[in-house]
VOBA-1610 file (N, C-alpha, C; in pm, whole numbers, padded with zeros to 5 digits, always signed):
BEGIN
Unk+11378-00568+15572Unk+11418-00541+15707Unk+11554-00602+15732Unk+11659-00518+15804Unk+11782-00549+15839Unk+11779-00566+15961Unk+11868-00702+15985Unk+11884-00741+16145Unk+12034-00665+16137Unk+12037-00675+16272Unk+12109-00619+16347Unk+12291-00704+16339Unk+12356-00727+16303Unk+12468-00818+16281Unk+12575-00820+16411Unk+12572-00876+16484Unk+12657-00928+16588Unk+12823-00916+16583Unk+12898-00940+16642Unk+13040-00986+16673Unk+13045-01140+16607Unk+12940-01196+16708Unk+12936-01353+16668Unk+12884-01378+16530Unk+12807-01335+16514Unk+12746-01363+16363Unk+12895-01327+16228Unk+12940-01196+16271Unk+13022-01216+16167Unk+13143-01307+16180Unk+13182-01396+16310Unk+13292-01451+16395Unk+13252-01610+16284Unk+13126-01606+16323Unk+13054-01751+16260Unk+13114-01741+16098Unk+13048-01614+16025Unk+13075-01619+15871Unk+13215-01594+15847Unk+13284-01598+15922Unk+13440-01573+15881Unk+13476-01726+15889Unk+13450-01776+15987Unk+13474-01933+16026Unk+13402-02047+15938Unk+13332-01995+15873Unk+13256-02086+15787Unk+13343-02086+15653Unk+13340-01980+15636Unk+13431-01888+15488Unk+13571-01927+15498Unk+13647-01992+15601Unk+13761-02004+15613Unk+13743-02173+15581Unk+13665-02212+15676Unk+13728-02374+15680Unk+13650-02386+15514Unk+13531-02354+15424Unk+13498-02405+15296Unk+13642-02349+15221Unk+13685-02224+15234Unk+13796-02201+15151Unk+13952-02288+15134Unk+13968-02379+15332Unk+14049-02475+15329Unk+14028-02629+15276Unk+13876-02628+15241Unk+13835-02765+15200Unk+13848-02761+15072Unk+13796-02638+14975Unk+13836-02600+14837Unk+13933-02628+14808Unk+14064-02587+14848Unk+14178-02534+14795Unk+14242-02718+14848Unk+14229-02776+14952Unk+14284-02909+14952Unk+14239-02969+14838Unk+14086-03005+14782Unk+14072-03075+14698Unk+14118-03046+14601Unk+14088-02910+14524Unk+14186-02871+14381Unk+14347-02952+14437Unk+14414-02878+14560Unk+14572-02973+14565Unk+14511-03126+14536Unk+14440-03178+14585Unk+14477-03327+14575Unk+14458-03351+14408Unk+14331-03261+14386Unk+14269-03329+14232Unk+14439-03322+14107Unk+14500-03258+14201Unk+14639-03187+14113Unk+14770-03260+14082Unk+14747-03339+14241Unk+14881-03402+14260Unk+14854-03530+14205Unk+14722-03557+14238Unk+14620-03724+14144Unk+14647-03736+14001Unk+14648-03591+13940Unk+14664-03612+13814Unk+14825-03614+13775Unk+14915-03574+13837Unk+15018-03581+13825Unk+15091-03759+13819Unk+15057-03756+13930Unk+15094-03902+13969Unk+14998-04016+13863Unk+14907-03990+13802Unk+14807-04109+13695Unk+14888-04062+13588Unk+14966-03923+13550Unk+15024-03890+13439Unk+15153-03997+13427Unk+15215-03972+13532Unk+15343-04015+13568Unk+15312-04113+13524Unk+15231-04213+13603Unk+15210-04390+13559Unk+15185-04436+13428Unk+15057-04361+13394Unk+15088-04364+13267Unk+15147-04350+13153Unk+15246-04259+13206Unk+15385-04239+13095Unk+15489-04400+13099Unk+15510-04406+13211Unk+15648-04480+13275Unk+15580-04624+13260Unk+15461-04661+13260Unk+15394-04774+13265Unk+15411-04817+13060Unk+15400-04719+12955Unk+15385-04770+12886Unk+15511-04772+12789Unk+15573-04729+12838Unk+15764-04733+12805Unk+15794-04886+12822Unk+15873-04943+12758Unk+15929-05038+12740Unk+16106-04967+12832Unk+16154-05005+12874Unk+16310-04947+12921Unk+16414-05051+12822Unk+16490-04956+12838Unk+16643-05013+12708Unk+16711-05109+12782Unk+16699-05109+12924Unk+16794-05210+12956Unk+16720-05344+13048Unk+16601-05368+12976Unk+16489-05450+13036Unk+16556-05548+12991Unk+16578-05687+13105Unk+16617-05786+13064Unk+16581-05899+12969Unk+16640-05941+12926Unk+16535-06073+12830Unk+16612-06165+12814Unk+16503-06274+12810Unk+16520-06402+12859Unk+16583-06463+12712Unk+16710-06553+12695Unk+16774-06581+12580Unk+16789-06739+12573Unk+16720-06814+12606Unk+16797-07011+12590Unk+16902-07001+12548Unk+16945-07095+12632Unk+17091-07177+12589Unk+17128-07172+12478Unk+17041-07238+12401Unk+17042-07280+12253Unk+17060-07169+12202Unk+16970-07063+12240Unk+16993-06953+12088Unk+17118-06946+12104Unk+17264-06915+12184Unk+17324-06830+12204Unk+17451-06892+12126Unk+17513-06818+12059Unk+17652-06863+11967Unk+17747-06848+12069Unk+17842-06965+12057Unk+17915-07008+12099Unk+18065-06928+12073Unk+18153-06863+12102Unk+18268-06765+12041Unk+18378-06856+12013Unk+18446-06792+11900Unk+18576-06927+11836Unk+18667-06815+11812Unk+18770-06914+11884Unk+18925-06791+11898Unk+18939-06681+11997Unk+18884-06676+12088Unk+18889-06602+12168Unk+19018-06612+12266Unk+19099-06505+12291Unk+19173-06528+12382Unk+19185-06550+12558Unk+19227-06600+12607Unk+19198-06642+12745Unk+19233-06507+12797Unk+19157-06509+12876Unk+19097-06370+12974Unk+19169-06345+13064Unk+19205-06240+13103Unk+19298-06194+13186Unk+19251-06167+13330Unk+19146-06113+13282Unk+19077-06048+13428Unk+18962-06163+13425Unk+18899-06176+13583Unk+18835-06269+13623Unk+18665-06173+13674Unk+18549-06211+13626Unk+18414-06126+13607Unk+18433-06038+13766Unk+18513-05998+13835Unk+18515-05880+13954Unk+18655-05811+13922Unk+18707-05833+13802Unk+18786-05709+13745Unk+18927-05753+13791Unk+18969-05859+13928Unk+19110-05872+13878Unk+19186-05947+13837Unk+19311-05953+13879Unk+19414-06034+13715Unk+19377-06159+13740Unk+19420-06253+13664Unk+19437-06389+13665Unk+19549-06444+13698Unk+19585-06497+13818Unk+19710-06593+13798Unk+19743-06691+13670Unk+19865-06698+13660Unk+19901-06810+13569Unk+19848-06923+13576Unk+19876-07004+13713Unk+19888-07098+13739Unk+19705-07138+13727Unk+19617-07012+13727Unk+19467-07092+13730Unk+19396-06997+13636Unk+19432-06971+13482Unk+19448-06960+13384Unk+19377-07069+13361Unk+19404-07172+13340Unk+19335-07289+13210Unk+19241-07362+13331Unk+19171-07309+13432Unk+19119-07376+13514Unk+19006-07356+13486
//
């Protein structure tokens, strides 16, 4: 036996069918962007980087012999004469 199907009844199954189809489709996005972003970390997390600093003691470090006195001062400009050997 077939009932009779309404305005509302099909108003209801469109509205039901819509918001499960917006709850679907968010979770696949999130499950998507989750894995993106755990990819990411896990890539970038197990890289070492080339210009990672490291720590050197005093001691290890050789000392330079013969070097000429420097012209430019560590922000790139000249050196006066007069504070040269300073």
């Amino acid at each position: 036996m077939k009932f009779p199907q309404t305005n509302i009844t099909k108003l209801s199954r469109k509205a039901v069918l819509s918001i499960t189809k917006i709850i679907v489709v968010s979770l696949f996005f999130l499950i998507g962007v989750m894995k993106g972003v755990m990819n990411i970390v896990i890539q970038n997390g197990s890289k070492t980087k080339a210009n990672t600093p490291v720590n050197i003691s005093e001691k290890s470090k050789i000392s330079p012999k013969n070097t000429p006195i420097p012209i430019r001062d560590s922000f790139g400009f000249p050196i006066k004469k007069d504070n040269a050997n300073a």
